[in-house]
C-alpha positions, 0 to 999 in steps of 0.5 A: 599439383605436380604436373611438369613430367620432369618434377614426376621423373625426379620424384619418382627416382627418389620414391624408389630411392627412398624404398630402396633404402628404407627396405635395406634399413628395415632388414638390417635393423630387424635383424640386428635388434634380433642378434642383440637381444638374442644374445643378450637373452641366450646369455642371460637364460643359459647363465639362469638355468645352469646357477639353477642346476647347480643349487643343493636344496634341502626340502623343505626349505625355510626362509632363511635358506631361500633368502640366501638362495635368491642372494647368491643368485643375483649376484651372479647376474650375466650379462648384467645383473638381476633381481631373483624371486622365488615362490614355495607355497604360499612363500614370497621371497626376493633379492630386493625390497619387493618379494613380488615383481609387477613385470612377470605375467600370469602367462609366464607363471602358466609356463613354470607350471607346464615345462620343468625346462623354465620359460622366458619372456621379453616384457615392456613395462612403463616405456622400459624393456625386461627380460624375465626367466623362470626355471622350476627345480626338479627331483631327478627321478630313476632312468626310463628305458630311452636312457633319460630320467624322469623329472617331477617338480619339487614346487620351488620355483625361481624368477629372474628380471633383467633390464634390457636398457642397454640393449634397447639404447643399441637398438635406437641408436641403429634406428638414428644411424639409419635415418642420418644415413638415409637423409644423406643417401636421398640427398646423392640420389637427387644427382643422379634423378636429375641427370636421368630426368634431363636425359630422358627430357632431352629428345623432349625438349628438342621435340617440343622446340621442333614442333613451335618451330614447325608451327612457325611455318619452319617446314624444315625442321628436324629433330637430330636422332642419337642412339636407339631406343623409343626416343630415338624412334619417336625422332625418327617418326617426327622427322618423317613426318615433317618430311612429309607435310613439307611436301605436301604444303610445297606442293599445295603451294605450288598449286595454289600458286599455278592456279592464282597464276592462272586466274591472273593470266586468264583476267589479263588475256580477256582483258584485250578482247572484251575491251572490243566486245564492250566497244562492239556491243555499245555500237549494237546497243545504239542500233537495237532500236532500228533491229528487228524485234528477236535481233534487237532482244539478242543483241541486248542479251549479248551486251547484257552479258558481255558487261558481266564478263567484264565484272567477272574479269576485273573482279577475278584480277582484283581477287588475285592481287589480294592472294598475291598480296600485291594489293596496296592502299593509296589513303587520302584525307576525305569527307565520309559522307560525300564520298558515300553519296558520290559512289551512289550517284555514280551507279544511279542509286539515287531514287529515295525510294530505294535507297536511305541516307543517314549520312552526317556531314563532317566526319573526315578521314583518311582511307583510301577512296577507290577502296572504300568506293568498291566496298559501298558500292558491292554492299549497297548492290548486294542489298538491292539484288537480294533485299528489298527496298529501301536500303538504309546507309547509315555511317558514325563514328564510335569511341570505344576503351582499350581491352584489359590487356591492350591497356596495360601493353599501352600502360607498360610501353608508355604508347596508348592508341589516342592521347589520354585514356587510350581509347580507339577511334571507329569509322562504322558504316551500316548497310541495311535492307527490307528483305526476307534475310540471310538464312542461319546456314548461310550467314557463315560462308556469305564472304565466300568466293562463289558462294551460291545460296541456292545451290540449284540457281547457277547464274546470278545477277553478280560475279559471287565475288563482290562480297569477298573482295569488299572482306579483303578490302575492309582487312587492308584497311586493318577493319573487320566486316560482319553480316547479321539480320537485323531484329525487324528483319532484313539484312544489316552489315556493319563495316569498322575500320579503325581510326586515330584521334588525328584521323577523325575530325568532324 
């Protein structure tokens, strides 16, 4: 398949080429093999009637006349010499051993008989070209009233048969001429084709180099525009137009830095005074029980949402370090298991009840623990807001094999993940619950900031941000989370964070 655009400019150059000279070549021979048999057909059919004009025939003539006759008209052959016959009556007479000729045609004897001028004819016997003549003689009768004479055949009449061999050896070494000339001319064509194609592919060239550099995030790539033309303008527009995204993502990224800004500067501000509304609403908590019964219900719903607005902020400050990319692991050497249980027991989710354990005891790995506790903790917290109970733990490890091309990266570079065949190591951690499921639509956007299933429930339980940040801390990590529905029902997460042979030790 020729598919590259400069393969298709070069072919076609030379196809038009090629046409170009296969016209020209079939003009000139046509018109050559024209002239040469032509002139060599005028020669031979001028010669014949004059030598046919000139004879003095006594009618009837015998055997031996006509004999003669063919003789002398054979040897008088131009441009080359011919056999001659003659036909009167029943009479067969040549000027060789045959008194017959296979090569004339019925069609030219058709022809003695209807003009007393003579006819002539180009046959192909057996692969070989021929020229064959007939001239009938004539009485030459009394002037008519135009000044001419009648003229009444007298039955005598003559052929003749050349070989046009030697005009058919010009003809085909024509043909040779101009199929070694073509060869040759295809060959110089290609010159020219290739420095068209590279011409023309140039502002190609460039433009693609220019878009895999703009794919790079080189916003300020510019494609230098020469001369004019489509091309030119094709340059034009491209530049143009990067022109304009670099604006337009210059100041997307200026918002977006205004607005993470923002978040980070409105966390840190709230910081200060809820630090006192925490240390105000605790001393309130303590005293609600001496309140009466409507100030001791405000109070609570003050400190109920006071300790929200606390979440939301140190959420909000944790999400902006992610976006600023300021956020940094901190690993240590840690049991799995006991790190699990003591993020449980730090929020009182112990009631077994409620909460699952699949935990075994041993797997140790480095991570970093404040990390690995908020992401628990959001998961586990999530599964008991909006699942039902129990909500099953579950934590393994799994070996998995290299993909195809992992493999043979390793295989080339000498370096596999793990000793021996190059398989990875997986820390997995299962959090999973009783409840009615996560709905198909919304399994896409769980990990969204803010993301509300129910569009008309505008408060919740959480910040709409827990989810999100455990994505963020998982990736740091270099791990992936998935949310699904398990096949009993219920909502099942998986967390994967890669692990090294020299990380897991049980």
């Amino acid at each position: 398949m020729i598919s590259g655009l400069r393969t298709r400019l070069v072919l076609a150059f030379l196809l038009v080429a090629a046409v170009g000279c296969g016209t020209t070549a079939a003009l000139t021979y046509r018109e050559a093999r024209n002239a040469i048999l032509e002139q060599a057909q005028d020669t031979a059919v001028s010669s014949f009637r004059d030598q046919i004009q000139e004879l003095h025939v006594n009618l009837p003539p015998n055997n031996e006349q006509m004999q003669g006759m063919v003789r002398g008209l054979a040897r008088q052959g131009k441009p080359r010499n011919w056999w001659v016959y003659v036909e009167y009556g029943s009479v067969r007479l040549s000027s060789g051993t045959n008194p017959t000729s296979t090569v004339i045609t019925p069609a030219l004897r058709r022809q003695a008989r209807a003009t007393p001028h003579g006819s002539f004819q180009r046959v192909v016997k057996n692969g070989e070209p021929y020229l064959t003549m007939v001239m009938p003689v004539v009485f030459k009768t009394a002037q008519t009233g135009t000044g001419g004479r009648t003229q009444r055949p007298t039955g005598l009449t003559f052929y003749a048969v050349m070989r046009l061999t030697d005009e058919q050896a010009n003809v085909d070494a024509m043909v040779v001429a101009a199929r070694d000339g073509a060869l040759p001319a295809l060959a110089i064509a290609l010159v020219p084709a290739l420095l068209a194609a590279r011409s023309v592919l140039r502002p190609v060239r460039d433009l693609r180099q220019a878009a895999r550099s703009l794919g790079r995030g080189r916003l300020d790539t510019r494609i230098p525009v020469k001369g004019g033309g489509e091309l030119s303008e094709l340059a034009r527009t491209f530049n143009e137009s990067t022109a304009a995204l670099e604006r337009s993502v210059a100041e997307l990224r200026r918002a977006e830095a205004r607005a993470r800004r923002f978040a980070s500067d409105v966390s840190h501000e709230l910081r200060t005074p809820l630090a006192g509304m925490l240390a105000v609403t605790e001393l309130l908590d303590e005293d609600a029980a001496g309140l009466d019964p409507d100030t001791a219900a405000a109070v609570r719903l003050i400190s109920s949402e006071t300790d929200k607005l606390a979440v939301l902020v140190e959420d909000l400050m944790e999400i902006s370090r992610f976006d600023a990319r300021a956020a940094e692991l901190n690993t240590d050497e840690v049991d799995a298991a006991e790190t699990i249980r003591r993020t449980l027991l730090s929020r009182h989710w112990t009631d077994p009840e409620r909460i699952v354990l699949d935990l075994p005891d041993g797997i140790r790995v480095r991570l970093d623990p404040r990390r690995f506790d908020v992401v628990i903790a959001n998961l586990v917290g999530n599964a008991l807001r909006h699942g039902r109970p129990p909500v099953t733990v579950a934590l393994r490890t799994e070996t998995r094999p290299p993909a195809p091309e992992e493999a043979a990266e390793g295989a080339a570079d000498g370096t596999p993940d793990a000793p021996g065949d190059g398989s990875t190591h997986w820390l997995v951690t299962e959090v999973a619950d009783r409840g009615p499921g996560i709905p198909a639509d919304v399994l896409p956007h769980v990990f969204d900031r803010f993301y509300k299933a129910d569009r008309a429930r505008t408060r919740s339980e959480g910040s709409g941000l827990g989810l999100a940040i455990t994505l963020e801390n998982v990736r740091l990590h270099g791990g992936t989370v998935r949310a699904a529905n398990g096949p009993d029902g219920g909502a099942v997460f998986v967390v994967e964070i890669p692990l090294t042979t020299s990380e897991v030790s049980v």
